[in-house]
C-alpha positions as CSV (number, residue, x, y, z in Angstrom):
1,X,111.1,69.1,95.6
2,X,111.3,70.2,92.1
3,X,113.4,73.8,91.8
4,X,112.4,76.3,88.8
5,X,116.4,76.6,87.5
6,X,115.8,80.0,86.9
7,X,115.3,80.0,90.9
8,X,117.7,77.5,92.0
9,X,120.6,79.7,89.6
10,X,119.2,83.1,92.0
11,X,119.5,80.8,94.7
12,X,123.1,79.9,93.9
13,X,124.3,83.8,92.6
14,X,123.1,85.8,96.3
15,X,125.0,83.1,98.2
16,X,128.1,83.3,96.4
17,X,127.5,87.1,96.2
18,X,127.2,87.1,100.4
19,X,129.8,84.6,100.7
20,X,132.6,86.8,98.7
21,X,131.2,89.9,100.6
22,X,131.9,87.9,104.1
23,X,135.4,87.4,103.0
24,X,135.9,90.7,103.1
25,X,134.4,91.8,106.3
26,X,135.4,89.1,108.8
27,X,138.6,89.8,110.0
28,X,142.0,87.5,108.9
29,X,143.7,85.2,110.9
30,X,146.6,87.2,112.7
31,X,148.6,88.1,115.6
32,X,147.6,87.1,119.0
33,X,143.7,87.1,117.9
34,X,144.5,85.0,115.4
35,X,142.8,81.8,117.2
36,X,139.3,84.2,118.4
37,X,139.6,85.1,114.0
38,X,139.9,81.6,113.2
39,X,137.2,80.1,115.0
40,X,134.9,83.1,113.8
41,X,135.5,82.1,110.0
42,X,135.0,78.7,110.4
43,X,131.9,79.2,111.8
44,X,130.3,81.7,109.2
45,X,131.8,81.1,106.4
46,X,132.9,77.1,106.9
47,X,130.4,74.3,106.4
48,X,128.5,76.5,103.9
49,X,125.2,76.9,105.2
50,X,121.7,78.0,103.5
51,X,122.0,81.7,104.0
52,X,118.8,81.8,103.9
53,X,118.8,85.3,105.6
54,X,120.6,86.7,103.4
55,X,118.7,85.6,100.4
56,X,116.0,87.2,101.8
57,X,117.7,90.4,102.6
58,X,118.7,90.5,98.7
59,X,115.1,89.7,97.3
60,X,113.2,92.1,99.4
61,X,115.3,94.5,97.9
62,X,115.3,93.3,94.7
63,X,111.5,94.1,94.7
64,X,111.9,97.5,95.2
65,X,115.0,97.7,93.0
66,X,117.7,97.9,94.9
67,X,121.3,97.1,93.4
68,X,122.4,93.8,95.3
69,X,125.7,95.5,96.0
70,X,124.1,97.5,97.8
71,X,122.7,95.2,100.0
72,X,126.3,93.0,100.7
73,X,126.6,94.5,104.5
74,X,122.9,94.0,105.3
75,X,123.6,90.5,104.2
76,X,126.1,90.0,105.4
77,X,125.0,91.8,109.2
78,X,122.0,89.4,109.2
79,X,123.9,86.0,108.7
80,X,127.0,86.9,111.0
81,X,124.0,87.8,113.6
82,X,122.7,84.1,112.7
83,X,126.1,82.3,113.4
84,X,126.8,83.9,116.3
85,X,123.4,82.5,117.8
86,X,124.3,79.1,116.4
87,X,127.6,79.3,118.5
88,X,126.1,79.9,121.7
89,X,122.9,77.8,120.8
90,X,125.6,74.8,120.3
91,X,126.8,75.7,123.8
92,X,126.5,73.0,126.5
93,X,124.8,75.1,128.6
94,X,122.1,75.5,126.0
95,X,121.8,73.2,123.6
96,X,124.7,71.1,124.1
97,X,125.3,70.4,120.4
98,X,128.5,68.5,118.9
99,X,127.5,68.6,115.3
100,X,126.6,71.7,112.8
101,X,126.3,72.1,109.2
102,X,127.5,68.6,109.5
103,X,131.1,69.6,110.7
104,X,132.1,69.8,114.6
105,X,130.4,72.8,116.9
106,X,132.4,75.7,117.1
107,X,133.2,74.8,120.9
108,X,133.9,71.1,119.9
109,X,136.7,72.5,116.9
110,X,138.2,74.9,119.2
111,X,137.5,75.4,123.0
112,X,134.1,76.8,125.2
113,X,135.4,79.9,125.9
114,X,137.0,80.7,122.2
115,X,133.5,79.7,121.2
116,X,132.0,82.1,123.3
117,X,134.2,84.7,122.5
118,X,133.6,84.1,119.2
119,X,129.9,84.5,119.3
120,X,130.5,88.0,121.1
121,X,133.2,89.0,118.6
122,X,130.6,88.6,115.7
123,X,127.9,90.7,117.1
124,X,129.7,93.1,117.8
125,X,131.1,93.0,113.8
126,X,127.6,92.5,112.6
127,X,126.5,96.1,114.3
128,X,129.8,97.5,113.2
129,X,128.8,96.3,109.5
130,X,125.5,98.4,109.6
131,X,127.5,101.3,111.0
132,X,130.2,102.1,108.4
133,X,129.2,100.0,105.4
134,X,130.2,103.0,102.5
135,X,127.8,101.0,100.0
136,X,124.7,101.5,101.8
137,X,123.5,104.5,100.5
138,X,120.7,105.8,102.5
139,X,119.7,108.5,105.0
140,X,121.8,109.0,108.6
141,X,118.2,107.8,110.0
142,X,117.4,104.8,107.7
143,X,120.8,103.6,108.9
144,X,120.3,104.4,112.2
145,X,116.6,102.6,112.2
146,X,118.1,99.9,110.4
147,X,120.6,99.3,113.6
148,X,117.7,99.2,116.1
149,X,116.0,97.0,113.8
150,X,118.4,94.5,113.9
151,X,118.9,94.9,117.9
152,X,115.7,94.4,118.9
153,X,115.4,91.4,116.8
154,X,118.7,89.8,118.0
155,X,117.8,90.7,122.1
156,X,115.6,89.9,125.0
157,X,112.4,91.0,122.8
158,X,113.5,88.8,120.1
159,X,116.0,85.8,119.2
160,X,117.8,85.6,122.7
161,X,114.6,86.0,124.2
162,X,113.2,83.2,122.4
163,X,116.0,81.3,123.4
164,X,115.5,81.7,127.1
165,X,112.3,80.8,126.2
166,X,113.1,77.5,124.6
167,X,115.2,76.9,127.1
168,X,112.9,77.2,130.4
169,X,110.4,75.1,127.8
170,X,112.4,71.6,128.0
171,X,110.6,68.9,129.4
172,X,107.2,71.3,129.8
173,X,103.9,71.7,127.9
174,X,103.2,74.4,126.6
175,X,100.3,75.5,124.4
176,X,100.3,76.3,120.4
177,X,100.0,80.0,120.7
178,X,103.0,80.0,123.9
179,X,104.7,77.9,121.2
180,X,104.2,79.9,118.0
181,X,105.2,82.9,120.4
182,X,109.0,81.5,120.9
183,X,109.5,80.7,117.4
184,X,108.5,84.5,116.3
185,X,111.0,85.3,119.0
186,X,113.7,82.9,118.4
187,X,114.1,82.1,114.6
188,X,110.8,84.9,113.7
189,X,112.6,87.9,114.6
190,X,115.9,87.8,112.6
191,X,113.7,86.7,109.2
192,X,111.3,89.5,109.9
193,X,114.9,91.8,110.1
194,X,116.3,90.8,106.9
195,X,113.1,90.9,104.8
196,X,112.7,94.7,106.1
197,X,116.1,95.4,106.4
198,X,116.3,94.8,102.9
199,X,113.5,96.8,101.4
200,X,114.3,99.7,104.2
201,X,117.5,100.8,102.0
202,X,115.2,101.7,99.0
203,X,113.7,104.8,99.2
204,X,111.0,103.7,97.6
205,X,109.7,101.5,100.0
206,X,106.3,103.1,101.5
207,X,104.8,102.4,104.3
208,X,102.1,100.6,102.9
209,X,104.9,98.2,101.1
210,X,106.6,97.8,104.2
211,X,103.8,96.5,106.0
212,X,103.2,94.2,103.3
213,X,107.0,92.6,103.7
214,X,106.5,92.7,107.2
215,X,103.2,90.3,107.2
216,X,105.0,88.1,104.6
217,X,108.2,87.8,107.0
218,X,106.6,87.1,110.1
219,X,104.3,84.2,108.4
220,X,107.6,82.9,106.1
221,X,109.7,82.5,109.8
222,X,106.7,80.8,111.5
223,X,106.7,78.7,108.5
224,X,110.4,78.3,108.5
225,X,110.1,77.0,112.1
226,X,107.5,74.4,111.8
227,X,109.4,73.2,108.5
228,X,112.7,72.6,110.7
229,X,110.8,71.1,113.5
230,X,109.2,68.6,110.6
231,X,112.9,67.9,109.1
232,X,113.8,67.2,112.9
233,X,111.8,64.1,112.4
234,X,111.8,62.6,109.3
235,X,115.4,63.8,107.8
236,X,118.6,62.3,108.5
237,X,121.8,63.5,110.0
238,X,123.7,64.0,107.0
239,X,120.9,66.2,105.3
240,X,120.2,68.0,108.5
241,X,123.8,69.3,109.2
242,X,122.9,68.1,112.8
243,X,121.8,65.3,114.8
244,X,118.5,63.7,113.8
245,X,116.3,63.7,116.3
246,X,117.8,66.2,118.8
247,X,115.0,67.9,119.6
248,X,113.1,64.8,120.3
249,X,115.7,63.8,122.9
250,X,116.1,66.7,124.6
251,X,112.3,67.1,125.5
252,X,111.6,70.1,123.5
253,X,108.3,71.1,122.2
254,X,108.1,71.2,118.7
255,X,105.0,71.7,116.4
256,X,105.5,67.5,115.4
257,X,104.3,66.3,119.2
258,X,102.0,68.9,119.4
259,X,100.2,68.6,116.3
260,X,101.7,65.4,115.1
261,X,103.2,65.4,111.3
262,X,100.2,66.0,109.1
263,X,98.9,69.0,111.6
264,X,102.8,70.6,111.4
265,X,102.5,70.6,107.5
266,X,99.5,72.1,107.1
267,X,99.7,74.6,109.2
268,X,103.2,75.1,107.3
269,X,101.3,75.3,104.4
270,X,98.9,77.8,106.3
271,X,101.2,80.1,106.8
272,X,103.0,80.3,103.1
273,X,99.6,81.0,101.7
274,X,99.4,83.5,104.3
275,X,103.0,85.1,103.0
276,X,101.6,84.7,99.3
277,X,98.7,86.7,100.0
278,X,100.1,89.3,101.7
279,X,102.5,90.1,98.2
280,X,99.3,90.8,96.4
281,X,99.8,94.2,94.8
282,X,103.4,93.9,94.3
283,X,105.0,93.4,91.4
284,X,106.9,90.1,89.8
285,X,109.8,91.8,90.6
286,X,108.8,89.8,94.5
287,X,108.4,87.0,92.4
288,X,111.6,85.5,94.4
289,X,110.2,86.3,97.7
290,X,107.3,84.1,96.7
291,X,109.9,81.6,95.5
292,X,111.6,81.6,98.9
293,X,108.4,81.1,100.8
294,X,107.8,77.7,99.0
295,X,111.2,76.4,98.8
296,X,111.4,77.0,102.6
297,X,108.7,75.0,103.2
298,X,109.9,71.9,100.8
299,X,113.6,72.4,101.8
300,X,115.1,69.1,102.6
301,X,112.6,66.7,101.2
């Protein structure tokens, strides 16, 4: 994949902009929570990690002008959300996972139940974020919608109800559209979140804008999906952060065995033409969004 510099240097300034603003939210190490704080850094803010979330939290609202400072606690709300799924994902009784961001599972560094508690202790953080961030400046409602946003796509109607569907999905067919239906749940629904998230603290941001944003995230997390289920197969642990393969072994159904490889990438492709197209009318000022929507479908290769 060749990356525009310009691009790759936007790339590089959100992350270290969200990664400074993490340092200063998640609590430090000390007294007898110190071990419950410890295990919660390493797992946002150790290892790295694409923050892609964030990135797209920071150019939705950079197309409708919003100052990135003022979008650190959205940012940062939306990837602490993220890592606290990846924790309980890495569980063994979910995913059973050893390896991520190519560094021991939170539960495998520390212990099952400091993993667990872990995961809790940043959801909780993540709502608290949205709740008393001083920098976002926008109505008592925005703020409020904003919150709700962000729970339904992190419950039962969205990421941990995808899960449980993934889950009950092991070892079963299922069909394309029962399949497309988990990933808009599981990884969809937090990628839809931080595109509108994003654009929700401008007010500028019309209606008719937002349901732009919100056709664009919902086709750039199906794309995300079938791009990870691709890497699944033909990347390697090391560039994966994760076993290769694991999906495979555990008998899950991925857009690969049910389309094979050339099926998965087009309809990859499908669906970041989709997010292009639904940007027409805005600006270059969402130039990055349509960035984002190809680089996550060449990430990795």
């Amino acid at each position: 994949m060749q990356t525009d510099p310009a691009f790759k240097q936007m790339l590089l300034s959100y992350c270290q902009q969200v990664d400074a603003a993490l340092e200063r939210w998640l609590p430090l190490p000390q007294g007898p929570e110190a071990r419950l704080q410890e295990a919660m850094r390493y797992s946002v803010i150790g290892g790295g990690g694409k923050r892609v979330r964030p990135v797209l939290v920071y150019a939705a609202g950079a197309a409708l002008q919003v100052p990135p400072q003022q979008l650190d606690g959205i940012a940062c709300a939306v990837e602490i959300i993220h890592a606290y799924s990846l924790i309980h994902d890495d569980l063994p009784a979910m995913d059973n996972d050893d390896l991520r961001r190519g560094r021991p599972t939170c539960h495998i560094a520390y212990d099952e139940a400091t993993a667990i508690l872990a995961g809790d202790a940043l959801q909780a953080l993540a709502f608290g974020i949205l709740a008393t961030d001083s920098h976002l400046t926008c109505p008592a409602q925005t703020r409020l919608d904003m919150i709700r946003l962000l729970a339904e796509a992190s419950g039962s109607l969205g990421m941990a109800g995808g899960q449980a569907i993934d889950l009950a999905a092991v070892g079963k067919s299922i069909s394309l559209q029962e399949l497309e239906n988990m990933h808009r749940l599981k990884t969809g629904a937090l990628i839809r979140a931080s595109v509108l998230l994003g654009a929700m603290s401008s007010p500028e941001a019309s209606a008719a804008t937002l349901a732009k944003l919100d056709t664009y995230s919902r086709c750039v997390g199906l794309a995300f999906q079938i791009h990870d289920d691709i890497l699944d197969v033909v990347a390697d642990t090391a560039t994966l952060g994760k076993p290769q393969g694991s999906d495979m072994q555990q008998n899950k159904p991925t857009y690969p065995a049910l389309l094979g490889l050339d099926g998965a990438r087009k309809l990859a492709q499908q669906q970041h033409q989709q997010a292009l197209a639904a940007l027409e009318g805005l600006d270059s000022r969402a130039d990055t969004l349509r960035q984002l929507s190809a680089y996550i479908v060449e990430r990795g290769l």
